[in-house]
N, C-alpha and C positions, 0 to 999 in steps of 0.2 A: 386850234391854235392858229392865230393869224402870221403871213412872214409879210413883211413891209418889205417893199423890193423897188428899186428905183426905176426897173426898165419898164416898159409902155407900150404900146402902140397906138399908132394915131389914123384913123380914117377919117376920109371926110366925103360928104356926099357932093354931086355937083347935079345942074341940070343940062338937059342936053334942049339945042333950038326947037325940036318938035316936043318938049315939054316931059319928055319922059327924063329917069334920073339914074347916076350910076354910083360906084362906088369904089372909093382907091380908096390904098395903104400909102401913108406916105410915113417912111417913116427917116427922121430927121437925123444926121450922121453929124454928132456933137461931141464933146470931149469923154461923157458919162456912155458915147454909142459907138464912139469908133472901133473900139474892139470887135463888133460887134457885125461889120460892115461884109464884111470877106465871108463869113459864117450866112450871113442873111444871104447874099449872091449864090451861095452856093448850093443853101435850100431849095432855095428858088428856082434855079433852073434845072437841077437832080429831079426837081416835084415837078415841072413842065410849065414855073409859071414863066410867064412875058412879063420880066419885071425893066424899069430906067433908072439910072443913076442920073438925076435931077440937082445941077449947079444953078439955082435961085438967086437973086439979092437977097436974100433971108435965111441962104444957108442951103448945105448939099443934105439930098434926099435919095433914099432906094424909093420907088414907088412901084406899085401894082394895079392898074386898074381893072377892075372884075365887072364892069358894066353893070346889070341890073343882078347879078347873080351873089347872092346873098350868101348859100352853101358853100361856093369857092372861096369867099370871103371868109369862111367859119373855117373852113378847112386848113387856110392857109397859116392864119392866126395861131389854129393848133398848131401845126410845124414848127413855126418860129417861136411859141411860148415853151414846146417840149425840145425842139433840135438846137434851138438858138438860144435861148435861155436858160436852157436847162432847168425849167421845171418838171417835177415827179409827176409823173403818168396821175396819183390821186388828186393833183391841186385843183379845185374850184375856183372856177374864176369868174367874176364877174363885168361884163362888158355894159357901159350907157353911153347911152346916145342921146347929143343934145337934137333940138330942133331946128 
């Protein structure tokens, strides 16, 4: 059985001058996330991560960046899917990555 669910998370890669690449969460604090906002800060630093609360022209963001580290990145994602969104320990999820 599928559940359709509105929250997200959003990564995006960057590159760095000497050519190698890292990897944030950034995830975007909007009308559908603000609840949402208090609950992710406080994963986040109970779990050890170095996360910033991010004021954009395009909008406020929690962010986390994991530099090349792929596992913290998966690790972290679980937290926030099972602590913060309260998804059950059995949900399959699937994550894509554009190019």
């Amino acid at each position: 059985r599928r559940l359709f669910r509105k929250e997200f998370l959003q990564f995006c890669r960057y590159e760095r001058k000497d050519g190698s690449s890292g990897l944030r969460l950034v995830f975007p604090i909007r009308k559908w996330s603000s609840k949402y906002e208090t609950r992710i800060a406080d994963v986040l630093r109970s779990n050890g991560f170095d996360y910033q609360v991010v004021d954009e022209p395009s909008g406020h963001f929690v962010t986390v960046d994991f530099g090349d580290d792929k596992k913290v990145a998966e690790r972290c994602s679980q937290l926030i899917l099972r602590d913060v969104f309260e998804f059950p320990q059995t949900t399959v999820y699937r994550v894509h990555l554009e190019p």
